[in-house]
C-alpha positions as CSV (number, residue, x, y, z in Angstrom):
1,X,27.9,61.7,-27.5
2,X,27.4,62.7,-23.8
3,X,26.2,60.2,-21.1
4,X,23.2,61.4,-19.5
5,X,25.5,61.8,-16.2
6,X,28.1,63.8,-18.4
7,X,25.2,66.6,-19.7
8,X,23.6,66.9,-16.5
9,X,25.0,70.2,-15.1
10,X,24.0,71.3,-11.7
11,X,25.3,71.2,-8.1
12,X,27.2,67.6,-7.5
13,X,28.8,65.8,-5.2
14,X,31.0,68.3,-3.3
15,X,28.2,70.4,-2.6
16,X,26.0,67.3,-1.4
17,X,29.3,66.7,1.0
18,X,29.3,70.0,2.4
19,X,25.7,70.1,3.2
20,X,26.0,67.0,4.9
21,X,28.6,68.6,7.0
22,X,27.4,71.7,7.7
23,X,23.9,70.1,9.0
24,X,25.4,68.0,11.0
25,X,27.9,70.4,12.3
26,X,24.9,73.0,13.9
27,X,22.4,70.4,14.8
28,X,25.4,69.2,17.0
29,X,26.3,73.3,18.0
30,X,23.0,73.7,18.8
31,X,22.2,70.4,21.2
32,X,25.4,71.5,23.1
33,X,24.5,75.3,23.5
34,X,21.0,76.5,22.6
35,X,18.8,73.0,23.9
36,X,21.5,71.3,25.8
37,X,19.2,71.9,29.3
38,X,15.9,71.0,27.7
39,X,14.6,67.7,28.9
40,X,14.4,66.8,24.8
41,X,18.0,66.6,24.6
42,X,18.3,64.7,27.5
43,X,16.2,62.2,26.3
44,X,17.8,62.3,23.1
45,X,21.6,61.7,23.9
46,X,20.5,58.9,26.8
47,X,21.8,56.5,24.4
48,X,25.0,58.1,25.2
49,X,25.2,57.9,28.5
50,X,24.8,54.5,29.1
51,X,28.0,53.6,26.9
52,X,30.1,55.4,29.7
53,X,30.8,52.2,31.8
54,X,31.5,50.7,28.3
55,X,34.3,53.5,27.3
56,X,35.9,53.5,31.3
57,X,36.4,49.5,31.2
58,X,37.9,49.3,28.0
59,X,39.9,51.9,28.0
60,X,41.5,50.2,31.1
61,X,41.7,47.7,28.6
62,X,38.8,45.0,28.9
63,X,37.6,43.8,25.9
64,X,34.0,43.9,24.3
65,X,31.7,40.6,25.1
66,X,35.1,38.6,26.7
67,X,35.1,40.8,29.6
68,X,31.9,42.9,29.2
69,X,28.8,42.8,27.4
70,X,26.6,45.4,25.8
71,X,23.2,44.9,24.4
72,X,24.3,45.3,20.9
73,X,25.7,43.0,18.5
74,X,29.3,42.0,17.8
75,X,30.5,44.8,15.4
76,X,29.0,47.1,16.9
77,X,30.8,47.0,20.8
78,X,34.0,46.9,17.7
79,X,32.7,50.3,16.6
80,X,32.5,51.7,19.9
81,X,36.1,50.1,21.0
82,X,37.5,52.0,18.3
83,X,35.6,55.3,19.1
84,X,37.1,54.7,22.9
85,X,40.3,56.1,23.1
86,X,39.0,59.0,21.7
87,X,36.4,59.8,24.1
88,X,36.3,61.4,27.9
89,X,34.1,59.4,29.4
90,X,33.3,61.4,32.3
91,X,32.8,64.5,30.1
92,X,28.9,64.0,28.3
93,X,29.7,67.1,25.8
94,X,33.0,65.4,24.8
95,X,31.7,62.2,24.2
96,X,29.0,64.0,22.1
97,X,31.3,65.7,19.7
98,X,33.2,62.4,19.2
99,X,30.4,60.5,18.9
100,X,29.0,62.6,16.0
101,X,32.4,62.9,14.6
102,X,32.5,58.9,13.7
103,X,28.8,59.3,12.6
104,X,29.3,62.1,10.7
105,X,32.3,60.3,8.8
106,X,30.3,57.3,7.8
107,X,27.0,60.0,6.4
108,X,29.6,61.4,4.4
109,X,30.7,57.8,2.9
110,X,27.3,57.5,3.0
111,X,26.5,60.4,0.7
112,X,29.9,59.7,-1.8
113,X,28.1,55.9,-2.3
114,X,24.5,57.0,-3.0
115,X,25.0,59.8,-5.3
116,X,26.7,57.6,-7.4
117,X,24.1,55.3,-7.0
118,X,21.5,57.8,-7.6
119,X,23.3,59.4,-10.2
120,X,23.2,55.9,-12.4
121,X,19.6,56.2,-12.1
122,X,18.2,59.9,-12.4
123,X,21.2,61.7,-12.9
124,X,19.7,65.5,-12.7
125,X,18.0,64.0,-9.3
126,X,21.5,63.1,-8.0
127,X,21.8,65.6,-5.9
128,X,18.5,66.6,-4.2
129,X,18.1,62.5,-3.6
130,X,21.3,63.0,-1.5
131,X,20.3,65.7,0.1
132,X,17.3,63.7,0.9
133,X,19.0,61.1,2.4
134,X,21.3,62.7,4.7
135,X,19.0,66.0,5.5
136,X,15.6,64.4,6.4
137,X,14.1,65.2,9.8
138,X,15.1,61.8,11.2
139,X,18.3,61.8,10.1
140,X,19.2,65.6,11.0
141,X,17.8,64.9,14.6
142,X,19.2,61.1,15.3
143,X,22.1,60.1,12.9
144,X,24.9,61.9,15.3
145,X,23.5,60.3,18.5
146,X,23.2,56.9,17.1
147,X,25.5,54.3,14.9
148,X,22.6,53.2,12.3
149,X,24.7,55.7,9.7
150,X,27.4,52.5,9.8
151,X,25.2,50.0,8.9
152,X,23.5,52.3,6.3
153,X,26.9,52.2,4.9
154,X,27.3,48.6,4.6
155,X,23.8,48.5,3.5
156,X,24.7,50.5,0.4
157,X,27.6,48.8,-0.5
158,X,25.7,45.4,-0.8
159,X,22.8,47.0,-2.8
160,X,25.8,48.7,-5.0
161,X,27.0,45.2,-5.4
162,X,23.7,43.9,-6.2
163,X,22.5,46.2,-9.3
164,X,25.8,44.7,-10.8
165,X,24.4,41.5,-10.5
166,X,27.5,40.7,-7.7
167,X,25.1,38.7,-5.6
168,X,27.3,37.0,-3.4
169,X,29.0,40.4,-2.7
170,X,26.1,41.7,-2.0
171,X,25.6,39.1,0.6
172,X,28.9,39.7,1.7
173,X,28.3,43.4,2.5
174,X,24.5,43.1,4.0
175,X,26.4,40.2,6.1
176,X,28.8,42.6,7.8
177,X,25.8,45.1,8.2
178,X,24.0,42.3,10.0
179,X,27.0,42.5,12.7
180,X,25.8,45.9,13.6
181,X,22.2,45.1,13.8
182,X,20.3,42.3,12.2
183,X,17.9,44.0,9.6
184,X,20.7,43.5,6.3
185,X,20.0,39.9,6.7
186,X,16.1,40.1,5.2
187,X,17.8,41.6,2.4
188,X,19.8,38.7,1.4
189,X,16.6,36.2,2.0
190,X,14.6,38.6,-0.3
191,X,17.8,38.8,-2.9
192,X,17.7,34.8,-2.7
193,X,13.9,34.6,-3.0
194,X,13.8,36.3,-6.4
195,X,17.4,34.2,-7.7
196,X,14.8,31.0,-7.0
197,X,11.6,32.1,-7.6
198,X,12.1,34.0,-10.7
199,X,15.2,33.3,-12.4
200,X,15.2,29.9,-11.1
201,X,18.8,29.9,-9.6
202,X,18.1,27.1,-7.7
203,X,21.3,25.7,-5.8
204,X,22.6,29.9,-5.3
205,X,20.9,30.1,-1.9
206,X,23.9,27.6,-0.6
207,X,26.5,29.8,-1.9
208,X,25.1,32.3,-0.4
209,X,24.2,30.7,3.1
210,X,28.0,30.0,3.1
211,X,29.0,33.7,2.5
212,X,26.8,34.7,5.3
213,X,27.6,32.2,7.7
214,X,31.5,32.8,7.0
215,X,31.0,36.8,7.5
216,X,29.1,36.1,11.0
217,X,31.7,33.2,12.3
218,X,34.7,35.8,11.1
219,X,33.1,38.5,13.2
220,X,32.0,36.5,16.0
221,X,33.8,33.5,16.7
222,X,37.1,35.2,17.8
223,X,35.2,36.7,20.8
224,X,33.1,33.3,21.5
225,X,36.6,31.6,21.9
226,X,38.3,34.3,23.9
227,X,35.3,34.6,26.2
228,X,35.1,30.9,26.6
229,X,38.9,30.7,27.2
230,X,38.5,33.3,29.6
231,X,35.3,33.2,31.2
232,X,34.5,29.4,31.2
233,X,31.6,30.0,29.3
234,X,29.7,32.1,26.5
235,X,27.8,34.1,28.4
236,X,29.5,37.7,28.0
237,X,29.5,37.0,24.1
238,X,25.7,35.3,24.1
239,X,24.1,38.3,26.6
240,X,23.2,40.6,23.3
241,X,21.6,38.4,21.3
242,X,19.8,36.6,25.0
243,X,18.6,40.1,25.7
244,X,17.0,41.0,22.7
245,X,14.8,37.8,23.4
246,X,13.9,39.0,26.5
247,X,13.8,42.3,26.7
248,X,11.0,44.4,27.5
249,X,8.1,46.6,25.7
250,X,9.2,49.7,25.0
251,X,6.6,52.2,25.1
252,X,6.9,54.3,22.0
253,X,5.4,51.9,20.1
254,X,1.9,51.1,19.0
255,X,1.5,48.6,21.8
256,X,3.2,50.4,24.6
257,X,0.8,53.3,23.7
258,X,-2.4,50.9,24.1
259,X,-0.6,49.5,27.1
260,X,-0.5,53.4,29.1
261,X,-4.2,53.7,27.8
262,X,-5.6,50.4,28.5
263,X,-3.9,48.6,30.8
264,X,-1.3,44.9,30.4
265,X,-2.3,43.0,27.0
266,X,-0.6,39.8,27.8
267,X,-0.3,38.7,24.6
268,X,2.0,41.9,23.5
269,X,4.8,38.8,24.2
270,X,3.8,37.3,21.0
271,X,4.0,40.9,18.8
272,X,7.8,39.6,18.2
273,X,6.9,36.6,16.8
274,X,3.6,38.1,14.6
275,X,6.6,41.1,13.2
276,X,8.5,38.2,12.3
277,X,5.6,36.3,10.2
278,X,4.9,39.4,8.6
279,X,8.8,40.5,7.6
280,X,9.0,36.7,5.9
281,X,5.5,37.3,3.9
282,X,7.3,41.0,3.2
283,X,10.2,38.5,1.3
284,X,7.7,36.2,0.1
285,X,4.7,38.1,-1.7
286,X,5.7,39.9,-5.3
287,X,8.8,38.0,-5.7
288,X,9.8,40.1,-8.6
289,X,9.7,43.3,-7.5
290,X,12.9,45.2,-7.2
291,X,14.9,44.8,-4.2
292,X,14.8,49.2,-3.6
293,X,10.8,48.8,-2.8
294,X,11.5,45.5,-1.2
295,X,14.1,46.2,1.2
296,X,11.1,49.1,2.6
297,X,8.5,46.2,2.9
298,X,10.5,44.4,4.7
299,X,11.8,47.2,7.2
300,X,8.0,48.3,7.5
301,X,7.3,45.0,8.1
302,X,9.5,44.8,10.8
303,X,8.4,48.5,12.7
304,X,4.0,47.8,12.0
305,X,3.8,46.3,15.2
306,X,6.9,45.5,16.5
307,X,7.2,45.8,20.6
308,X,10.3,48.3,20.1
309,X,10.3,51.2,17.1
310,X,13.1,53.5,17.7
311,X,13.0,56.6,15.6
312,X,16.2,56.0,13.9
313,X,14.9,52.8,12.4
314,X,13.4,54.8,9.8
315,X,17.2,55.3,8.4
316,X,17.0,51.5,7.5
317,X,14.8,52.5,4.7
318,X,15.2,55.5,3.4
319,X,17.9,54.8,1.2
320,X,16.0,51.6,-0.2
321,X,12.9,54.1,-0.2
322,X,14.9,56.9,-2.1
323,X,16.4,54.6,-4.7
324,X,13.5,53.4,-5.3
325,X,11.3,56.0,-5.7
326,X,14.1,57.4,-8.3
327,X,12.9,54.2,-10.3
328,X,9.1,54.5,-10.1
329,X,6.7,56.0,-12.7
330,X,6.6,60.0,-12.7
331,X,2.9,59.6,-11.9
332,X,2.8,57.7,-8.3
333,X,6.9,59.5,-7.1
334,X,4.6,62.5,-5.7
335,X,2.4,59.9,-3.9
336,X,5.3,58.0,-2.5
337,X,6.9,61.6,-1.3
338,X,3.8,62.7,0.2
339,X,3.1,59.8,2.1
340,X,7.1,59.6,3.2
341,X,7.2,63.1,4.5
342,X,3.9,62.6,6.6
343,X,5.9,59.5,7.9
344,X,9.2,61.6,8.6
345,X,7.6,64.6,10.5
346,X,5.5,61.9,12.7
347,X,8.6,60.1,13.2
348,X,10.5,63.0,15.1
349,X,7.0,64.1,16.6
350,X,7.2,60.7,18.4
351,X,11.0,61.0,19.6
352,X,12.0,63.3,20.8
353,X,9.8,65.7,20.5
354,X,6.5,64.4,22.3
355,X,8.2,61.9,24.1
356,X,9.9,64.3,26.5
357,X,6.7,66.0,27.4
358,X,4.8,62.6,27.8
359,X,7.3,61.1,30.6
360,X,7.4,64.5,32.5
361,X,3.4,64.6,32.3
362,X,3.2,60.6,33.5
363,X,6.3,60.2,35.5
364,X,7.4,57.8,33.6
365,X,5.6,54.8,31.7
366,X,4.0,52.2,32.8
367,X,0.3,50.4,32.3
368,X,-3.0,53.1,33.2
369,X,-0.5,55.7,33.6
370,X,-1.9,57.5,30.7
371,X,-5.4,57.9,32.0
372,X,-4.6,59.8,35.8
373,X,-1.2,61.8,35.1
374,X,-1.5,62.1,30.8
375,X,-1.9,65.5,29.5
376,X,-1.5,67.5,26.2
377,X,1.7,65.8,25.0
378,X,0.7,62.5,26.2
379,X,-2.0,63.3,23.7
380,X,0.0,64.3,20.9
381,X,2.9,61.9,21.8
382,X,0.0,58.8,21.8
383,X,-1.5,60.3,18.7
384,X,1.1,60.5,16.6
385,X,2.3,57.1,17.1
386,X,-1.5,55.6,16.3
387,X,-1.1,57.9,13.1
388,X,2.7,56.5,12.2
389,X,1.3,53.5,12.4
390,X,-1.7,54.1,9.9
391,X,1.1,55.8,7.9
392,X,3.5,52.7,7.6
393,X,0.6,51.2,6.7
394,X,-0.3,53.5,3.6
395,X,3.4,53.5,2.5
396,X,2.9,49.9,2.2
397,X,0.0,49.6,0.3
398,X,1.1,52.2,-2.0
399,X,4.7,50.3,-2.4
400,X,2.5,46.9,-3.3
401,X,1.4,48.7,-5.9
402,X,3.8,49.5,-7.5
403,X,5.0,47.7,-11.0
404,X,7.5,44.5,-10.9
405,X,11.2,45.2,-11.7
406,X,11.1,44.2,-15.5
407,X,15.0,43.0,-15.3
408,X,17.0,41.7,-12.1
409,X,19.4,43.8,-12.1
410,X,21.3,46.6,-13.6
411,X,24.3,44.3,-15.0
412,X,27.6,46.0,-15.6
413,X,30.4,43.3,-15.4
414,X,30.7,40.8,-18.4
415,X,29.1,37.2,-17.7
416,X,32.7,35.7,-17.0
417,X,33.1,38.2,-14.3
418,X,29.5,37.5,-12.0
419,X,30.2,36.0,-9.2
């Protein structure tokens, strides 16, 4: 008799890979030729530009957070040594192309991992879920101008690893994806919250503490040691991780929006702290509910009211969000699609879209400015982010409502083989 997989007969993974590479391939065409002098695109490739200092030093041969430091964590000043000798870093448009070229690589990993994924789930929704994935507005407009595709990649393979009931791999692979940026680490505290809670795995949490703190000592500890050896101190390899304590509001965010408006709220300083509360009662509340729907609370969690929300932060989720939604009752999918797609749209309305109007109509941004300089897309650009905000919000609520995971995981390996 056929598996479900095996009688499902419609476009598959080739065509999901060409997509991918096609979309990627004109959004890229047409930011270098048809917008490439709008001030949108300028804002959008920013990110870019202030890598070029980054590429010049090491292709001279410095090496990342010994004898320079970027904001970003370990792995990912690795991923941007290895994109280095590729790139001309005087030439923007060059450094574009390459740039997408390494992003584009890791979408279509990306997109080979989740239909499978998908496929194990709702096989005749394989390939539109893919589609989904790679194609969204937020991903079409951000994934080649920023390195989240990467960790979405690691982020996969962990949850891969985790419907097997492979929990320390999982660990292992959400570890790695914490190199890039720090998000894959709630997962594992979530994974480990349900192994206690629910199926009472009491002493696993230690295994998997060790797996994580082996992953981030391999990845990090070579440069600690080579910038002490060096340097006399840590401070090239510590500056990331001392920045993101310190560093400052950014204003497309539900704060920095009441901040143009209103005027300094002094106690914004404490909205870290209050997005950090609120991520660990993400882990804690409805301990049995799968880790798809879980791995979104957590990542909305982190964006409600957070004093920095990027656009491509939404790619943290969407996979989780997809997967997930592939599992739900028939009856709420078209409620969680609804309210996603509202979310996506706002999302690019935000950045770059609005954005680039809003700093041309203020100047810049900065407390008041708002009320004297503002005009129509400071409107829009304030208004959408109130409503993305009151969005996350709904997507949460309808995600809590959703039923528990009746069984763990999906388990695939014979009990002699778990690890």
């Amino acid at each position: 008799m056929a598996s479900p997989a095996q009688e499902h007969r419609g476009p598959g993974l080739g065509a999901a890979l060409l997509a991918t590479l096609a979309a990627r391939a004109i959004v890229v065409t047409l930011v270098l030729t048809v917008f490439w002098d709008t001030p949108m695109v300028s804002h959008l490739v920013q990110d870019l530009r202030t890598w070029r200092e980054f590429f010049l030093a090491t292709q001279a041969g410095a090496i990342p957070y010994v004898h320079l430091t970027k904001e970003y964590p370990v792995l990912g000043g690795i991923l941007y040594w290895l994109m280095s000798p590729f790139v001309n870093a005087d030439d923007l448009k060059q450094t574009i192309v390459v740039h997408a070229v390494f992003m584009t690589a890791a979408d279509l990993l990306n997109a080979a991992i989740f239909f499978r994924l998908a496929r194990a789930l709702v096989p005749r929704w394989a390939f539109a879920a893919t589609l989904l994935l790679n194609l969204n507005l937020t991903a079409l407009v951000t994934a080649p101008f920023r390195y989240e595709s990467w960790i979405v990649t690691f982020v996969l393979l962990g949850y891969a690893a985790h419907r097997r009931g492979r929990t320390l791999w999982s660990t292992a692979w959400w570890s790695v994806g914490s190199g890039l940026k720090w998000y894959p680490a709630f997962f594992i505290a979530a994974q480990e919250w349900r192994l206690l809670v629910v199926e009472r795995r009491r002493l696993h949490w230690l295994a998997a503490g060790a797996v994580f703190a082996a992953v981030t000592a391999a990845i990090n500890v070579p440069f600690a040691l080579m910038t002490l050896r060096e340097n006399g101190s840590l401070g090239n390899w510590l500056a990331p991780y001392l920045f993101h304590i310190h560093r400052p509001l950014y204003w497309d965010t539900l704060i920095g929006v009441g901040q143009i408006w209103l005027g300094p709220l002094p106690w914004e300083r404490f909205a870290g702290l209050w997005t950090l509360v609120l991520m660990m009662a993400a882990i804690v509340i409805r301990p049995r509910m799968g880790i798809e729907y879980k791995g979104v609370l957590v990542c909305l969690a982190a964006v409600f009211f957070n004093r920095i929300y990027s656009t491509q932060f939404n790619l943290w989720f969407y996979p989780f969000l997809i997967l997930g939604a592939l599992k739900d009752d028939p009856s709420r999918q078209r409620g969680v699609a609804l309210v996603a797609a509202i979310l996506d749209v706002l999302n690019v309305i935000v950045y770059p879209l609005s954005f680039a109007g809003a700093v041309a109509e203020m100047g810049g941004f900065f407390p008041f400015a708002a009320r004297p300089e503002g005009g129509p897309w400071t409107v829009v650009f304030s208004a959408a982010i109130v409503a993305r905000t009151l969005v996350v919000v709904a997507l949460a609520a309808l995600l809590l409502r959703a039923r528990d995971e009746e069984e763990a995981v999906v388990d695939r390996d014979p009990p002699h083989k778990r690890k």
